[in-house]
LUMDOGU-939197 format. One record per residue (C-alpha): residue in three letters; x, y, z. Coordinates in pm, whole numbers, plus 50000, padded with zeros to 5 digits. Layout:
N
ALAXYZ/...
end
This chain:
80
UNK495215055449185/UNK494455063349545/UNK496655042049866/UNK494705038150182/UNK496945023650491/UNK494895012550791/UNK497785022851079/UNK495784997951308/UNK496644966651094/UNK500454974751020/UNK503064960451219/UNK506204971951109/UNK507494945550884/UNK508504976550649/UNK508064952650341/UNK506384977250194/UNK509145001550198/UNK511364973450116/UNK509974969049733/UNK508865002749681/UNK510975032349861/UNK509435056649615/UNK505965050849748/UNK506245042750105/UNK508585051650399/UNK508125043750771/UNK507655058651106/UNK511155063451262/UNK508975058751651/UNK506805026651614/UNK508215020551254/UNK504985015751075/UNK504155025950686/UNK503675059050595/UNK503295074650208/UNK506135092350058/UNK503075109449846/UNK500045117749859/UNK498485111949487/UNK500395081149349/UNK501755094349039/UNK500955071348698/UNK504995065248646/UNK504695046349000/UNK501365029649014/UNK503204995748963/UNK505345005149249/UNK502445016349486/UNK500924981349400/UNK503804960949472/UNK504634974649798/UNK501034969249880/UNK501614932549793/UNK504734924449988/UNK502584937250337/UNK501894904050476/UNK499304922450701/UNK497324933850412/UNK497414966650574/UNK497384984250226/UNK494714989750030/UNK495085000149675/UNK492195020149464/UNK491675022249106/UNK489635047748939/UNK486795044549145/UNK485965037349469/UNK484915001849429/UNK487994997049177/UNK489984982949414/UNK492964967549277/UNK494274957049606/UNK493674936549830/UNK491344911749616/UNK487444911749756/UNK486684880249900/UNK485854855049696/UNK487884875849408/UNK490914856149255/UNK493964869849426/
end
């Protein structure tokens, strides 16, 4: 599993860090997300995912496998 964050889109809201402190922390300056690692280990995939789901900026983008396995956030037209 691979975490992308696009800085540009995050806000601050620290939701993120909120639901998953193992995964992300945030900039103590302009408070925005930042990864506590860089390879998301297995035993915290599920945690890496849910953080990406509480950012109501969708300024986390979760990969599977592959590049086009993206788990997060749904493709349009994709259920969510």
């Amino acid at each position: 599993m691979r975490v992308i964050v696009d800085l540009s889109r995050c806000v601050g809201h620290a939701r993120c860090q909120a639901v998953a402190k193992g995964v992300y922390s945030t900039d103590e300056v302009e408070g925005k997300v930042l990864l506590v690692c860089g390879a998301i280990p297995q035993e915290l995939e599920a945690l890496a995912l849910r953080g990406a789901r509480a950012c109501p900026e969708r300024a986390i983008t979760v990969l599977g496998g592959g590049e086009s396995d993206q788990l997060w956030p749904p493709r349009r037209g994709a259920a969510a």
